[in-house]
C-alpha positions in Angstrom: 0.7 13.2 -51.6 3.4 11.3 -53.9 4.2 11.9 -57.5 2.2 8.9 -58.2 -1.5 9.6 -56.7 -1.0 13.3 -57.9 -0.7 11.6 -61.4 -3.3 9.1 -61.6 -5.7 11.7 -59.8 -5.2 14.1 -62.8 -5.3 10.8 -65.1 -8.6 10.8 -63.4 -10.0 13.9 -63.5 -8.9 14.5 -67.4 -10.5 11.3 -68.1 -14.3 12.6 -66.3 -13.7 16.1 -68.3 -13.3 14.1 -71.6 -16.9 11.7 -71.2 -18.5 14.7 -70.0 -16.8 16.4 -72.9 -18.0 14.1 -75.9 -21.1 13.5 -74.2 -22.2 17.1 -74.8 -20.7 18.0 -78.1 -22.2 14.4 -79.5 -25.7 15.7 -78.1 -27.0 17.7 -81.2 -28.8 20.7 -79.4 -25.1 21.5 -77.8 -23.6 21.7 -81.5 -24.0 25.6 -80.9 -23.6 28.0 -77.8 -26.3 29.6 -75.8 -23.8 33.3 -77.4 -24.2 31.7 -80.8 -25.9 34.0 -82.9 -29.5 33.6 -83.2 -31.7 32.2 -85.7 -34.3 35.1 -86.5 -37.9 34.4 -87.8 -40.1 36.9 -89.9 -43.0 36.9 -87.1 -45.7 38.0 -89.8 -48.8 38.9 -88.3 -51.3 36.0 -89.3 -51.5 33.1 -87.2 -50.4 30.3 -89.9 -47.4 32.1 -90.2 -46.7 32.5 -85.9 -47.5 28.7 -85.8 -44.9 27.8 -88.4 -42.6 29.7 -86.9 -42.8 28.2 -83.4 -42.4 24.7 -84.6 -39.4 25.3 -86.8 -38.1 26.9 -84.2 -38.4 24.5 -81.6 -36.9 21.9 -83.7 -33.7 24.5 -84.5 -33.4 25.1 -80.8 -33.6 22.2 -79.3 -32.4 19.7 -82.3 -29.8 21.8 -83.6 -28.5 24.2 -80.5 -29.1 27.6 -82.1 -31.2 30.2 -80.4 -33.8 31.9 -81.8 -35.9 35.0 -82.3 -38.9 36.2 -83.5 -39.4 39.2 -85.0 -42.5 40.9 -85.2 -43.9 43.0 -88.4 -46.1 43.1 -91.2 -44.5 41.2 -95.1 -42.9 44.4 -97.1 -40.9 45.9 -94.1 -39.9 41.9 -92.9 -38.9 40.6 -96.8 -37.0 43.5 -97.3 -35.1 42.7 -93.4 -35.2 39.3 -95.0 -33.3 40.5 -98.1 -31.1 42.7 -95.7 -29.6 39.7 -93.4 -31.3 41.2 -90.6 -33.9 38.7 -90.8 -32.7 34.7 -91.3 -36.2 32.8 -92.2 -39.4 33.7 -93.5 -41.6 30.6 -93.6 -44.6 31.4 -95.2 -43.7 34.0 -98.2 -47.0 34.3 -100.1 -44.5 34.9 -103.4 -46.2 36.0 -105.8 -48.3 38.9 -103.2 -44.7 40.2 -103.2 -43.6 39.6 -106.4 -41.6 42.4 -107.4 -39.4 42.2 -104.0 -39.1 38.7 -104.3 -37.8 38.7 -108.3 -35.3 41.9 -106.9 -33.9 39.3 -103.9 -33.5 36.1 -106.2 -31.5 37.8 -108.7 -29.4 39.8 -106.2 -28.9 36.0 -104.7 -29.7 38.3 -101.2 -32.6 35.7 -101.1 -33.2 32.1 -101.4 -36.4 29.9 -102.1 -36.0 27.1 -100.4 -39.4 25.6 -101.7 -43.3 25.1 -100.8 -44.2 24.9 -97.2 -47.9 24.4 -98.1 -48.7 24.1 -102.4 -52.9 23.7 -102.0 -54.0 27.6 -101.0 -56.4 30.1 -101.7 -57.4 33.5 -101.4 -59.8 35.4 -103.0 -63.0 37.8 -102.5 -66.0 36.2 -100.6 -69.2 36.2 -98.4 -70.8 34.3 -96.1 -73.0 31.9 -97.8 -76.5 33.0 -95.9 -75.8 36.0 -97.6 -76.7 34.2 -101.5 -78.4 31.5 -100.0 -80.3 32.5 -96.7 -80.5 30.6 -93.2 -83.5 28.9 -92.6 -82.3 27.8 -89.1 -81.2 31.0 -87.9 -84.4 32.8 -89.4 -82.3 34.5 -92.5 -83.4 35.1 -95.7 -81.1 35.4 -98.7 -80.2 39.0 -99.2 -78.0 38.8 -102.3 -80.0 35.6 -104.0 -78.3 36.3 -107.7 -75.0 37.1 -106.3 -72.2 34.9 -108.3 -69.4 37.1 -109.3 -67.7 40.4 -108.7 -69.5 42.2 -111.2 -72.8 41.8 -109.3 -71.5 43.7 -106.4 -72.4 47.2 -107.3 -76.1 45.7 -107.7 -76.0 45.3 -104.2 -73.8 47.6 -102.6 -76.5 48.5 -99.9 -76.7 45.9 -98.5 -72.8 46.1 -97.6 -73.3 49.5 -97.1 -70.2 51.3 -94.8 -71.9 52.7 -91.4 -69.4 55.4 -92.0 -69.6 56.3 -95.7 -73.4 55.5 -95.9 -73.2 55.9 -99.8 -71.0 53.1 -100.4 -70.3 49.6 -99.4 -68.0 48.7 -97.3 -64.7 46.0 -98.7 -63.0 44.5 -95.8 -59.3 44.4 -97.4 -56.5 42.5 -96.0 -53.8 44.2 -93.7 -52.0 47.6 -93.8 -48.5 46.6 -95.1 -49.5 43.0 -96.6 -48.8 43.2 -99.8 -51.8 42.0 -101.1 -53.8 44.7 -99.5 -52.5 46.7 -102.7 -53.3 44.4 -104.9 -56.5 44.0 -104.2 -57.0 47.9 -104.0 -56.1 47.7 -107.8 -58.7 44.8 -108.6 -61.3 47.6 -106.6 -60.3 50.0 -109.4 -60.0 48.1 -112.3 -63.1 46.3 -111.4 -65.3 49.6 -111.3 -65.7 49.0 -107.5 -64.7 52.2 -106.7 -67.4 54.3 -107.1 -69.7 51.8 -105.0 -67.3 50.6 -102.6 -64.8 52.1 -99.8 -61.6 50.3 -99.7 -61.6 49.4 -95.9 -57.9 48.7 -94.5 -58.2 46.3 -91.3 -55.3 47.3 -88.9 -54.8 43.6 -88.1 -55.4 40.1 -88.5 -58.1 39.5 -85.3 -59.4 43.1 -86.6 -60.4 41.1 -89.9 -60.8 38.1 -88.1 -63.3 39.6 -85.6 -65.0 41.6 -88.6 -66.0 38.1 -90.1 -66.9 36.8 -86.9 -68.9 39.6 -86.0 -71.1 39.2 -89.4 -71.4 35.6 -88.9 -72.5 35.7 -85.4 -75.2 38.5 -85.8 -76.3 37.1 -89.4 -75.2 40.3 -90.8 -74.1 40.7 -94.7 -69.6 41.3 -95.0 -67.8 41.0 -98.2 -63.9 41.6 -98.3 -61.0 39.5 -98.5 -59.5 35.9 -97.0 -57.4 33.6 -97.7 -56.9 29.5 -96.6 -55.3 28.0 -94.5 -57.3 29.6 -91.6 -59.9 28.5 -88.9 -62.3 30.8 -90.2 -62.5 29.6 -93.0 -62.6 25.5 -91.6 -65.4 26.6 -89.5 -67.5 28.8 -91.1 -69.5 28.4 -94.3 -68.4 31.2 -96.9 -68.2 31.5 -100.6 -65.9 33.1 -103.5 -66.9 35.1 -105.8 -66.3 34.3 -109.6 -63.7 36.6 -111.3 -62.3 36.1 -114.8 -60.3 33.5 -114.7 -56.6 34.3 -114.0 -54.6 35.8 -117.1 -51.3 37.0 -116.6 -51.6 39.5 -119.2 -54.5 41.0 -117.6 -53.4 40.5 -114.3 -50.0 42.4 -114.8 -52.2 45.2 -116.4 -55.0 46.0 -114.3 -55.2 42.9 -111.5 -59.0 42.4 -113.1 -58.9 38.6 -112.9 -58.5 36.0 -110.1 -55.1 35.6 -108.0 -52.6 33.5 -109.7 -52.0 30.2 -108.2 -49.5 31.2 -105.2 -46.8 29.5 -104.4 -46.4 29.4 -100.3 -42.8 29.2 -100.1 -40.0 29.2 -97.3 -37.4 31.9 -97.9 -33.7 32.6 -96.6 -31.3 35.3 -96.4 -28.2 33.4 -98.0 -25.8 33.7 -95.2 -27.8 31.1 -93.7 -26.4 28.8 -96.2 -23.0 28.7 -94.7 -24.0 29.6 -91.1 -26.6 26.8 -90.6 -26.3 24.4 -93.5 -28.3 22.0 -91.2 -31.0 24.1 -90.5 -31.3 25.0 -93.8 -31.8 21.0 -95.2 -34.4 20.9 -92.4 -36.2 24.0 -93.8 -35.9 22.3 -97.4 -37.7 19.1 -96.1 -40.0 21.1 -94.4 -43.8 21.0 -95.7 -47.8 20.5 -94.3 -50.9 20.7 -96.3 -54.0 23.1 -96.0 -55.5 20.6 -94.5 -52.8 20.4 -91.6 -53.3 24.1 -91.6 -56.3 23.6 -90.8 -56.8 21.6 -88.1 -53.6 23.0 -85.9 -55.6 26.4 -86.5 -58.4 25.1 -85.5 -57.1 23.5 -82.2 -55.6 26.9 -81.4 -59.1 28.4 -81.7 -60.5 25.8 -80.0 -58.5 25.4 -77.3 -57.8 29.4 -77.1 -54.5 28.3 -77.2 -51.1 30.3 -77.8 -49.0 29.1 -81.0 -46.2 28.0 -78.5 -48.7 25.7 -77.4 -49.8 24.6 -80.8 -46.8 24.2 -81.9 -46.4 21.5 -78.4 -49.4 19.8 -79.9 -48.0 19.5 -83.1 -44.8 18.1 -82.1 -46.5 15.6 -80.0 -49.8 14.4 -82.5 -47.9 14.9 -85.9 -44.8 13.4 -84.9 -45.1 11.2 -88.1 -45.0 14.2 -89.9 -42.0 16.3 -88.8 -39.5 13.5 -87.6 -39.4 12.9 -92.1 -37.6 16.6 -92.2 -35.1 15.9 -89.8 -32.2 13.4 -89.3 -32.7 10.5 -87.0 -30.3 11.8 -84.0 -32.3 15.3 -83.7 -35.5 13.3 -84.6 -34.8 11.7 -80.8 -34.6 14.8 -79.4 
């Protein structure tokens, strides 16, 4: 072969190299390598959480090129990996549950609040409504009829009564390592609960979720805590009971009011700042409603599906909604 096909073959073949080249690095998702360290998310243990997790991290894989991860755990032991850098991206911290952790991680600057993912929550103490009101349909009478507030619950503590501690009721609390599940252990105590009712610690979320359930489907009287967004509480007819309202004198004496308005936030270890400045812009756009909550939950439920595959759904039926926190080009994507 002669000097001059030898060059204009290797004109050739540097020219394919280069398109293929900038074809690739101008496609966002190839901005990072598949050995690019991963993007890690605090896989709390409640299904709002898992869900919100999945569709960020769809969109950081595939719109921005970083892997990701998931890692499993309950909220103190995952804010404080968080805090660490072991952890990247916590997208539902339930701030002020954790308050004394989260204060610690903003002032070390190990931690930043990149804003609400969802502002209109609740949580609270409650019952199902047949319990105050009865069920004429389903052939139940009220049991609790002058049932308002926590203070009437050691009037009727048998009826909640704990099939193993027969001389109390029973409290369904949140989850072993939530930390709210403390919290509300204090509100037991300073509300006088104590004497008439166990502190029952569920070992999980479906563990709390199937308590509720349970109740509801047999007719049966439950009292404990819950929180919204959640299916269960989109399906099924419950209701709060009164506390004093919240005063944060009170509250950071005894707990003996209601919750404070929470802020559902998205947090960050800071090295994320510099590692995935993109990402991170995406997370501060990032936000849904109860409402939104709601109704993915409720498809999940409904359709007994995973949250990988709610998350799908959500990509494809709320597109409106989460092509506003991303740029155009990994919009298309």
């Amino acid at each position: 072969m002669d000097e001059r096909k030898i060059l204009g073959l290797t004109k050739t073949c540097f020219a394919i190299f280069m398109g293929t080249f900038f074809l690739f690095t101008m496609w966002p998702g190839f901005c990072h390598s598949a050995a690019e360290k991963p993007i890690r998310f605090a896989d709390l243990s409640w299904d709002s959480a898992q869900l919100h997790n999945r569709i960020a991290g769809f969109i950081v894989k595939h719109g921005y090129g970083f892997p990701v991860e998931y890692i499993p755990g309950e909220t103190i032991p995952l804010v404080a990996s968080l805090a660490r850098g072991d952890v990247d991206v916590d997208m539902e911290s339930w701030t002020e549950n954790i308050q004394e952790i989260y204060d610690k991680g903003i002032k070390s600057g190990s931690l930043v609040d990149l804003g609400s993912n969802f502002p209109d929550n609740w949580q609270g103490w409650l019952v199902p409504t047949y319990v105050i009101k009865g069920d004429p349909a389903r052939g139940i009478k009220p049991m609790a009829p002058d049932l308002k507030s926590v203070k009437d619950l050691p009037k009727y503590w048998e009826i909640f009564k704990d099939p193993e501690e027969p001389t109390k009721g029973r409290f369904y609390n949140a989850i072993a390592g939530w930390g709210v599940t403390e919290l509300n252990e204090k509100k037991l105590a300073a509300y006088g609960l104590e004497k008439c009712f166990t502190n029952f610690v569920s070992g999980s979320d479906a563990a709390l979720v199937g308590s509720i359930v349970g109740a509801i489907k047999k007719g049966e009287p439950w009292v404990g805590y819950y929180w919204s967004p959640t299916w269960v509480l989109g399906k099924y007819d419950m209701t709060p009971l009164e506390e004093p309202l919240y005063d944060k004198k009170v509250w950071d004496e005894t707990k003996a009011c209601a919750f404070p308005s929470v802020h559902v936030n998205i947090l960050v270890n800071k090295s994320l700042l510099t590692r995935a400045p993109g990402v991170v812009d995406f997370l501060k756009n990032y936000e849904t409603t109860n409402d939104l909550n709601n109704e993915a939950l409720a498809y999940m439920e409904d359709h007994k599906a995973s949250t990988d595959d709610a998350a799908v759904w959500f990509l494809k039926e709320k597109k409106h909604v989460w092509t506003a926190w991303v740029p155009e080009d990994v919009a298309k994507y």
